[in-house]
C-alpha positions in Angstrom: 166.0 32.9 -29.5 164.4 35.8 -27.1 161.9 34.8 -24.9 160.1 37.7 -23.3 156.9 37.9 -20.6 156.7 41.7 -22.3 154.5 42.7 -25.8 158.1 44.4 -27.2 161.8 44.0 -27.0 164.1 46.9 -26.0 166.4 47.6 -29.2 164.4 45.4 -31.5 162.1 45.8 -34.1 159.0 43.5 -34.7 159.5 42.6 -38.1 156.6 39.8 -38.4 154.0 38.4 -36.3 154.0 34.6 -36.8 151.0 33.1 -34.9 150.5 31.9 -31.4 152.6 28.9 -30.0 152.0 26.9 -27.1 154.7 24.5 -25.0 153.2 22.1 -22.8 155.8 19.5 -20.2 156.6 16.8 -22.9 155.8 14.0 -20.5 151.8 14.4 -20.5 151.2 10.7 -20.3 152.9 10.3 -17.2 152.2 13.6 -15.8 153.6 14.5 -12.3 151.8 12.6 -9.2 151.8 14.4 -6.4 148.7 12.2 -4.6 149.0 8.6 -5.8 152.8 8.6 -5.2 153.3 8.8 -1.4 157.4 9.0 -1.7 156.8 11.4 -4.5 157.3 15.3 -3.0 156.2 18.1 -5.3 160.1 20.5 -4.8 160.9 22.9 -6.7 163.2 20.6 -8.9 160.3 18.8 -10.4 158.7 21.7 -11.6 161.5 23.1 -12.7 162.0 20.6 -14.8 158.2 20.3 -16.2 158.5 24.0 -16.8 161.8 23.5 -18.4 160.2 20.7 -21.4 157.3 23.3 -21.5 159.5 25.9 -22.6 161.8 23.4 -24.8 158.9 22.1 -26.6 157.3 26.3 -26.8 160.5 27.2 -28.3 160.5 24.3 -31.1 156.8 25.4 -32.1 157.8 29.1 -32.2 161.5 27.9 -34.9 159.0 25.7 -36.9 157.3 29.3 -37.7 160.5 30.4 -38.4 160.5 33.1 -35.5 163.4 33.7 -33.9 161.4 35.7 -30.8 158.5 35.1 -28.7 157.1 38.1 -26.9 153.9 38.4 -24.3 154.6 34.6 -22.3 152.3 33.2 -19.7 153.1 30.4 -17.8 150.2 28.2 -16.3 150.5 25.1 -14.1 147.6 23.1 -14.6 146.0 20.3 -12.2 144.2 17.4 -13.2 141.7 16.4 -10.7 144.2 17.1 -8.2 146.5 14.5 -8.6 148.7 15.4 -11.7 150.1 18.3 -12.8 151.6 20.2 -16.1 153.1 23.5 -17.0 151.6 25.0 -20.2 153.5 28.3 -21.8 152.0 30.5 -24.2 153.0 33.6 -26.7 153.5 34.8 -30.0 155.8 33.9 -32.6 158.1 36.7 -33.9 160.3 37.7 -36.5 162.7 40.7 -34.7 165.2 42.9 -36.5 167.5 45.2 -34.8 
């Protein structure tokens, strides 16, 4: 699957545009403390890893459409009252040809 931040892919043709899809860090119920947790350090590991499942679970969304492309992503970390965090990604579902 291509996964692009860009509205078009270099050497590919658009064929279809399949609907907007949205990946958000699987573990919303537990969320990431980073102010109730006092051995808990935000690093770059743990958000790696939230924006990791956010992508996982985009890409899933975006190969139940039958796309096998998503153009135009965003990437937003959200804060919860400032003490938890999530990544949400968004784009549009694609069908490319070459």
């Amino acid at each position: 699957m291509v996964l692009t931040t860009t509205d078009s892919i270099e050497g590919y043709k658009i064929e279809d545009y399949l609907g907007i899809v949205t990946g958000v860090s699987t573990d919303i119920k537990k969320k990431y403390s980073f102010r109730t947790d006092k051995n808990l350090e935000i690093t770059s590991d743990i958000i790696n890893k939230a924006k990791e499942e956010a992508f996982q679970d985009l890409k899933t969304n975006a190969l139940n459409l039958k796309a096998n492309a998503i153009v135009g992503i965003s990437l937003d970390v959200e804060t919860s009252s400032g003490v938890y965090f999530f990544v949400s990604v968004t784009g549009t579902a694609v069908r490319i040809s070459q």
